[in-house]
One Martini backbone bead per residue (centre of mass of N, CA, C, O) as a GRO file, in nm:
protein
  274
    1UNK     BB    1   0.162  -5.880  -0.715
    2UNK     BB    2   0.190  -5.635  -0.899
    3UNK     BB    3  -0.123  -5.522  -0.817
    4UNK     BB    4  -0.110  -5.491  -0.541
    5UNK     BB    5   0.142  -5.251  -0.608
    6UNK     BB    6  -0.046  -5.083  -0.739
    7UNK     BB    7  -0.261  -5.045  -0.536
    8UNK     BB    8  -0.093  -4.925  -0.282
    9UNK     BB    9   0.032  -4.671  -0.467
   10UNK     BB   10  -0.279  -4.561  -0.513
   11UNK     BB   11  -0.345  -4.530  -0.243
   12UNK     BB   12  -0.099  -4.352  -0.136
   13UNK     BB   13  -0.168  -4.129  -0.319
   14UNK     BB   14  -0.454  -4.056  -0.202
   15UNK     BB   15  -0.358  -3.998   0.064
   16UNK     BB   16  -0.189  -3.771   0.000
   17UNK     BB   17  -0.363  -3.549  -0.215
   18UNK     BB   18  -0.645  -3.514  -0.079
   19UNK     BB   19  -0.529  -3.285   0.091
   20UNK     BB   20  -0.427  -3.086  -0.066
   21UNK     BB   21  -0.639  -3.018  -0.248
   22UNK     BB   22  -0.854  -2.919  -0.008
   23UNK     BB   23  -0.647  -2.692   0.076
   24UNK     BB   24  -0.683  -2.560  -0.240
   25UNK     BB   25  -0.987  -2.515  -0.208
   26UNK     BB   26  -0.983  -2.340   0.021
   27UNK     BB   27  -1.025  -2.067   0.162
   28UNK     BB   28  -1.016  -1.846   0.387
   29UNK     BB   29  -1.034  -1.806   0.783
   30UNK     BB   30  -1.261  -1.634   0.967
   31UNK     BB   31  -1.071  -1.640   1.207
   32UNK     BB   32  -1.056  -1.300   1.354
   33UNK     BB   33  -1.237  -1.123   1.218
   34UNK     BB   34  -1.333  -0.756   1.173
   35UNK     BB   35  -1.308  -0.682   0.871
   36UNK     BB   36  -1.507  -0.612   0.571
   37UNK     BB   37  -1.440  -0.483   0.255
   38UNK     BB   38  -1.545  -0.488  -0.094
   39UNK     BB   39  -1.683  -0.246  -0.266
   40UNK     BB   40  -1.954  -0.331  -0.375
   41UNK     BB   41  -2.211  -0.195  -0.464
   42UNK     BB   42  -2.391  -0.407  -0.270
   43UNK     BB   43  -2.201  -0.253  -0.011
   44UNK     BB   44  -2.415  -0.023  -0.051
   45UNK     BB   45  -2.571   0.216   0.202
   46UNK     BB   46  -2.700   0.499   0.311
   47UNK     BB   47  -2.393   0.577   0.349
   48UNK     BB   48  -2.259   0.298   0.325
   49UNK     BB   49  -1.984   0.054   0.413
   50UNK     BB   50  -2.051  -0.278   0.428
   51UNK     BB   51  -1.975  -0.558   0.665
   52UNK     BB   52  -1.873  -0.886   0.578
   53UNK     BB   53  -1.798  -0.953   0.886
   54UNK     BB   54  -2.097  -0.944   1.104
   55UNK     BB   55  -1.948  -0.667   1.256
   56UNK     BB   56  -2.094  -0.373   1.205
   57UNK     BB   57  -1.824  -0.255   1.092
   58UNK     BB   58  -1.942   0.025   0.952
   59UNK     BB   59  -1.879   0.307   0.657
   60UNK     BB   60  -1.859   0.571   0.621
   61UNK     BB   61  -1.900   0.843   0.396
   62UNK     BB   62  -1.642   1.092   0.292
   63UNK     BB   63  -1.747   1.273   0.051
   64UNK     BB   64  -1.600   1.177  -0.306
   65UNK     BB   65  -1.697   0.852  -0.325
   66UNK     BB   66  -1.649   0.570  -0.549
   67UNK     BB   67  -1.775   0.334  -0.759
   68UNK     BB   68  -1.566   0.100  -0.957
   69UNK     BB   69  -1.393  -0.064  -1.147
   70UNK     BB   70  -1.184  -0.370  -1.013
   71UNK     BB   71  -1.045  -0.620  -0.927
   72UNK     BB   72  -1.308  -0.695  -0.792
   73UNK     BB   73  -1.558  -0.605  -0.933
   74UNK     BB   74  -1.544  -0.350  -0.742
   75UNK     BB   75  -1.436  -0.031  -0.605
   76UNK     BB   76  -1.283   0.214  -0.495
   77UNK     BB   77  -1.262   0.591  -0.507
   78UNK     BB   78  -0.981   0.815  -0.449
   79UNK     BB   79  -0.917   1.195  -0.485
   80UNK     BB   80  -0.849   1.276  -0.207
   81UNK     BB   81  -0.822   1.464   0.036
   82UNK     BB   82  -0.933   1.563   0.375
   83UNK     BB   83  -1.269   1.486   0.300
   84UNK     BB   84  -1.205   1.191   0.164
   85UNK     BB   85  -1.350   0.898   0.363
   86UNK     BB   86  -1.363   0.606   0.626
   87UNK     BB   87  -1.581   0.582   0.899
   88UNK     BB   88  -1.543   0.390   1.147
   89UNK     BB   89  -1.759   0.195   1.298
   90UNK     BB   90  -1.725   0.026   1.622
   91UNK     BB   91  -1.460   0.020   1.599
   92UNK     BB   92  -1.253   0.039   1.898
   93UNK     BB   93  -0.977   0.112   2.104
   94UNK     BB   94  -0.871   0.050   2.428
   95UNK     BB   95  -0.620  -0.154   2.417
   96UNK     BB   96  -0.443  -0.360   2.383
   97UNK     BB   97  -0.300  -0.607   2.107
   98UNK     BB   98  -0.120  -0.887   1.948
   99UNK     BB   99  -0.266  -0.893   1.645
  100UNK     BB  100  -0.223  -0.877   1.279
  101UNK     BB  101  -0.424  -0.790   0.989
  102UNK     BB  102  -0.366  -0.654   0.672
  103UNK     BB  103  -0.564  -0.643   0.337
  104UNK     BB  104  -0.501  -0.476  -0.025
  105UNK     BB  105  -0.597  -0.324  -0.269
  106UNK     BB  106  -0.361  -0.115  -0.469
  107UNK     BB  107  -0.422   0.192  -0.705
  108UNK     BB  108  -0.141   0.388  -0.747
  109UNK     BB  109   0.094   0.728  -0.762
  110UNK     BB  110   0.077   0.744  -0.439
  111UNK     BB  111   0.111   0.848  -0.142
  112UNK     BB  112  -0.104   0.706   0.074
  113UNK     BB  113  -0.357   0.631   0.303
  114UNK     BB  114  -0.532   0.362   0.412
  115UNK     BB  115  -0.496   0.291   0.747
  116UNK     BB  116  -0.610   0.428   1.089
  117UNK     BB  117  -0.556   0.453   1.453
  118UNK     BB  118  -0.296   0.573   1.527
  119UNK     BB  119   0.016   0.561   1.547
  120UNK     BB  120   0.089   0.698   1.839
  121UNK     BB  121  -0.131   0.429   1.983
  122UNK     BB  122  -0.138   0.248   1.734
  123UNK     BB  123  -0.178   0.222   1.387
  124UNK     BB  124  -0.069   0.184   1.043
  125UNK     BB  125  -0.142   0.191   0.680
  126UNK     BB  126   0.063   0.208   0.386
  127UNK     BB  127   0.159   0.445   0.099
  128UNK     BB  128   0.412   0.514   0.230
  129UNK     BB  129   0.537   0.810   0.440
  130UNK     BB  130   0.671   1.040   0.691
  131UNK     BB  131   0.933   0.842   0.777
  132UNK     BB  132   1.259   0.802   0.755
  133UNK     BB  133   1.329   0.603   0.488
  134UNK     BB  134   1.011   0.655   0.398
  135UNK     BB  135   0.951   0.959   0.335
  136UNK     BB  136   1.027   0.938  -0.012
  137UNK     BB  137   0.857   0.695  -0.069
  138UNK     BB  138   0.626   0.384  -0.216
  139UNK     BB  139   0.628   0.200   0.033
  140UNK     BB  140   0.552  -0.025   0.234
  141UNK     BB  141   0.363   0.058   0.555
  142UNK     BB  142   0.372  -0.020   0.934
  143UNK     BB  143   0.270   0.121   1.217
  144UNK     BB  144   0.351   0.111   1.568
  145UNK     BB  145   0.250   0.082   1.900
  146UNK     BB  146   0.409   0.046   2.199
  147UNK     BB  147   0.654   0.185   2.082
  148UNK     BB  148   0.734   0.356   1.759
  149UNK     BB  149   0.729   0.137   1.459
  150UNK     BB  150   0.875   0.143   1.195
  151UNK     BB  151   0.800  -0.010   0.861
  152UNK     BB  152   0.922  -0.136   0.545
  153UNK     BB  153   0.949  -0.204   0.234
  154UNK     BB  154   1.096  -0.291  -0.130
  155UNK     BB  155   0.845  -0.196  -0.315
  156UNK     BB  156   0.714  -0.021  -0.534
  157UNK     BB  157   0.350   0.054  -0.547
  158UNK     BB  158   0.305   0.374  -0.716
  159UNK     BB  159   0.219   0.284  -1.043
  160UNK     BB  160  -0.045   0.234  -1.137
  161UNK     BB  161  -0.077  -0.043  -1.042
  162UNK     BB  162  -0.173  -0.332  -0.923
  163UNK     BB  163  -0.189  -0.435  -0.580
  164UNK     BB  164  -0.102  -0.655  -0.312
  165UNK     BB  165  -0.145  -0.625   0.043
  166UNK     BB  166   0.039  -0.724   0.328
  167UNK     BB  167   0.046  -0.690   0.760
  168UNK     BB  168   0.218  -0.809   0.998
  169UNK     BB  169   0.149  -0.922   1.367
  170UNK     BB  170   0.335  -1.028   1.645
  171UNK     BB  171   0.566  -1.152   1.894
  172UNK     BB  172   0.789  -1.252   1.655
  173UNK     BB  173   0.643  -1.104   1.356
  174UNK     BB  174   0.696  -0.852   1.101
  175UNK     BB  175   0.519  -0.863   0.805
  176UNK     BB  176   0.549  -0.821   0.427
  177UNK     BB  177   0.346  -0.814   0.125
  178UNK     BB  178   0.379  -0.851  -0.224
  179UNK     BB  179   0.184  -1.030  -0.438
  180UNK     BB  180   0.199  -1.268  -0.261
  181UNK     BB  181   0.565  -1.169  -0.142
  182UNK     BB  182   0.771  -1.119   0.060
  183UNK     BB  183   0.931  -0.797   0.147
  184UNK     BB  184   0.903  -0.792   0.456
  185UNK     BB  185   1.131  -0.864   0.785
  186UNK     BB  186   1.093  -0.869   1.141
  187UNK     BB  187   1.149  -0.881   1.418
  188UNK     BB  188   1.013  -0.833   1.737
  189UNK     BB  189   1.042  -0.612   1.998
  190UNK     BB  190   1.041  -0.719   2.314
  191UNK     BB  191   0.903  -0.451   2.404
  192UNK     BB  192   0.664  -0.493   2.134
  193UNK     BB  193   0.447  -0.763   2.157
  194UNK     BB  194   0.217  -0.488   2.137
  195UNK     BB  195  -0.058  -0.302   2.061
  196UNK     BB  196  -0.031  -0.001   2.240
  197UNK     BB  197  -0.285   0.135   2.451
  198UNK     BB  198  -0.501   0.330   2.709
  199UNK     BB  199  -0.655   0.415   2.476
  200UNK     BB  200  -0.902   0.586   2.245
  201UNK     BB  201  -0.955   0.464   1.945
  202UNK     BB  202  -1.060   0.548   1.572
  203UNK     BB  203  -1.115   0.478   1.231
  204UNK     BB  204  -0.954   0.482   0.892
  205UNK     BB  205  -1.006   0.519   0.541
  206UNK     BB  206  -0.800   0.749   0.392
  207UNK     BB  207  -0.670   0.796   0.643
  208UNK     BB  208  -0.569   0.928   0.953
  209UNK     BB  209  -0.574   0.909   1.274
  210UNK     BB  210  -0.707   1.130   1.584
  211UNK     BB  211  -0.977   0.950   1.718
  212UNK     BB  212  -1.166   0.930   2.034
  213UNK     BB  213  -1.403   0.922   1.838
  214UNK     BB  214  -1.623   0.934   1.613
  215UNK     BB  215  -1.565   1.104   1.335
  216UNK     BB  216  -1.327   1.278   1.436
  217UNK     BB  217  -0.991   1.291   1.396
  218UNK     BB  218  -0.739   1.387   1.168
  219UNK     BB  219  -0.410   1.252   1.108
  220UNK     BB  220  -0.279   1.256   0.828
  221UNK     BB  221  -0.355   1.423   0.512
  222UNK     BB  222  -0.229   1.194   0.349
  223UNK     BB  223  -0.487   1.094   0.115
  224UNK     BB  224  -0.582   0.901  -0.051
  225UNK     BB  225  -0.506   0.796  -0.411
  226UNK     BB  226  -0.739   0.579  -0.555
  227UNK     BB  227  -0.756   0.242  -0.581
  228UNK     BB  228  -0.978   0.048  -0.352
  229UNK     BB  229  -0.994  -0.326  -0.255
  230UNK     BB  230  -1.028  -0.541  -0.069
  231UNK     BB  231  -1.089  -0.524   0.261
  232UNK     BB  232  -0.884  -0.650   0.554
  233UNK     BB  233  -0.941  -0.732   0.937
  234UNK     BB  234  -0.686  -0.913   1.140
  235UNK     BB  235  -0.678  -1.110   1.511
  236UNK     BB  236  -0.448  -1.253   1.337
  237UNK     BB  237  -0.215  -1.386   1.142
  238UNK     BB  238  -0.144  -1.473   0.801
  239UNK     BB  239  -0.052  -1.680   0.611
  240UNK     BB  240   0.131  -1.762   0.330
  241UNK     BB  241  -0.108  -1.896   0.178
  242UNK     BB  242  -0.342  -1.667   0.248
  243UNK     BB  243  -0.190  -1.478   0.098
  244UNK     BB  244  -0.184  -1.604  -0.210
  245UNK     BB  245  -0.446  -1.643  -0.244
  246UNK     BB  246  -0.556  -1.352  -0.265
  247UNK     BB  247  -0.381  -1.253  -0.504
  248UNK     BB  248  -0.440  -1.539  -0.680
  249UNK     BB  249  -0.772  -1.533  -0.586
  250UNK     BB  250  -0.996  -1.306  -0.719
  251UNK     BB  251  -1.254  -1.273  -0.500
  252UNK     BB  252  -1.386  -1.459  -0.241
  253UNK     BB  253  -1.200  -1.537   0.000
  254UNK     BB  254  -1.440  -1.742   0.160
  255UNK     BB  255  -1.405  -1.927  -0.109
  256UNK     BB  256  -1.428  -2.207  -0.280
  257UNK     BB  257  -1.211  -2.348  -0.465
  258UNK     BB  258  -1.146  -2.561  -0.730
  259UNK     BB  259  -0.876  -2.744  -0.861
  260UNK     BB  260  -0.666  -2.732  -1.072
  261UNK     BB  261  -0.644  -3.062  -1.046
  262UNK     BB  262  -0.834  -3.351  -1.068
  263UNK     BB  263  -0.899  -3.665  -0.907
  264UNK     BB  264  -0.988  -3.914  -1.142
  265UNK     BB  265  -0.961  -4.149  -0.945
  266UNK     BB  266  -1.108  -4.416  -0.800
  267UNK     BB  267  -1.212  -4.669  -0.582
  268UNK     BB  268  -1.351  -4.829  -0.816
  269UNK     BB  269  -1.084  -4.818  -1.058
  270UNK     BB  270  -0.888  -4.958  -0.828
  271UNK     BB  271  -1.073  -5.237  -0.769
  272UNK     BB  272  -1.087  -5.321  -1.079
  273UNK     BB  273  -0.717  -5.343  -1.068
  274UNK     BB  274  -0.686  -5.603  -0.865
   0.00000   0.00000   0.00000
């Protein structure tokens, strides 16, 4: 009787554990990927940051841009001023759009836009701003279309230090995280619960955009200085799972992982003592 009970609860262990083990072993869901910059040496080509998101929204390079030691492999160095910046290919939008999630290592000492389709039009995404309560400070912003929200988050991250950024949004929640942390929430404005408008934006990384067509017009000015690794942007919201992974499993983000702890049991050993 006693080993019957023995049996039972290492069964019911098993069924227990090994779906979690599971879920902490897999990446995060390539689902609805937009762009993935890696930022690695041998993601450039020919004067190009290539998309390894197979969506060939391939980043031109303008200016004096290169890669170093970064987080994960190499990563982009951004040396600021208005002639350096990548201009993304192929991807431009042009009618609203639900959801969004834009994730992305960055170390800077000063305010610099990320990403940007035109704040007035689409979206931005920054370290600082220039509204609100956010334009003399050095948190994560990330403003929406249409009409114009802005919101940012509560932890400075212009520190010279490695930080993880991620800002999401669909109908229901704007949400921002930092280092893998939730830093900042607000409900989405029932009148604002798409990004955008009817007109063409082209966006950039490491500056503002207001482009109508490709390597268009560039603004506002304040571009990145510093450097960034891991640039993903995706159309649908990442859980607070697949933020904390990003943040804390370093590497290719679409990489299954070890699982901490291995389960040791086999189901051989539980009837051997059957």
């Amino acid at each position: 009787m006693k080993t019957t009970s023995i049996f039972k609860l290492l069964t019911l262990t098993l069924i227990l554990t090994v779906p979690v083990l599971t879920a902490h072993a897999q990446g995060i869901s390539e689902n609805e990927l937009i762009i993935y910059y890696s930022f690695d040496a041998d993601s450039l080509q020919d004067g190009e940051v290539l998309d390894g998101s197979k969506n060939e929204n391939h980043g031109l390079i303008r200016g004096d841009l290169n890669v170093v030691e970064g987080k994960v492999n190499g990563c982009m160095a951004f040396p600021g001023g208005a002639a350096n910046y990548i201009s993304v290919q192929n991807h431009h939008y042009a009618d609203v759009f639900p959801e969004l999630s834009l994730a992305v290592w960055v170390k800077t000492a000063q305010r610099g836009m990320i990403a940007s389709w035109d704040r007035s039009e689409f979206f931005r995404f920054a370290v600082g701003d220039d509204v609100g309560g956010n334009a003399a400070t050095t948190f994560v912003a990330f403003d929406v279309c249409c009409p114009i929200k802005d919101w940012w988050g509560e932890t400075d991250v212009a520190d010279d230090e490695w930080h993880h950024v991620v800002a999401t949004f669909d109908a229901e929640m704007k949400r921002i995280y930092v280092d893998g942390e939730l830093d900042a929430e607000v409900a989405t404005d029932t009148n604002n619960k798409m990004i955008g408008k009817v007109i063409t934006r082209y966006g950039f990384i490491g500056i503002g955009s207001e482009a109508p067509a490709f390597n268009g017009n560039v603004g506002p000015n304040w571009a990145f200085n510093g450097l960034m690794d891991e640039f993903l942007m995706f159309h649908r919201v990442l859980s607070a799972e697949e933020v904390t992974h990003l943040a804390n499993v370093p590497g290719n983000p679409f990489t299954p992982v070890e699982p901490a702890g291995k389960l040791s049991i086999t189901w051989a050993q539980i009837k051997g003592k059957k």
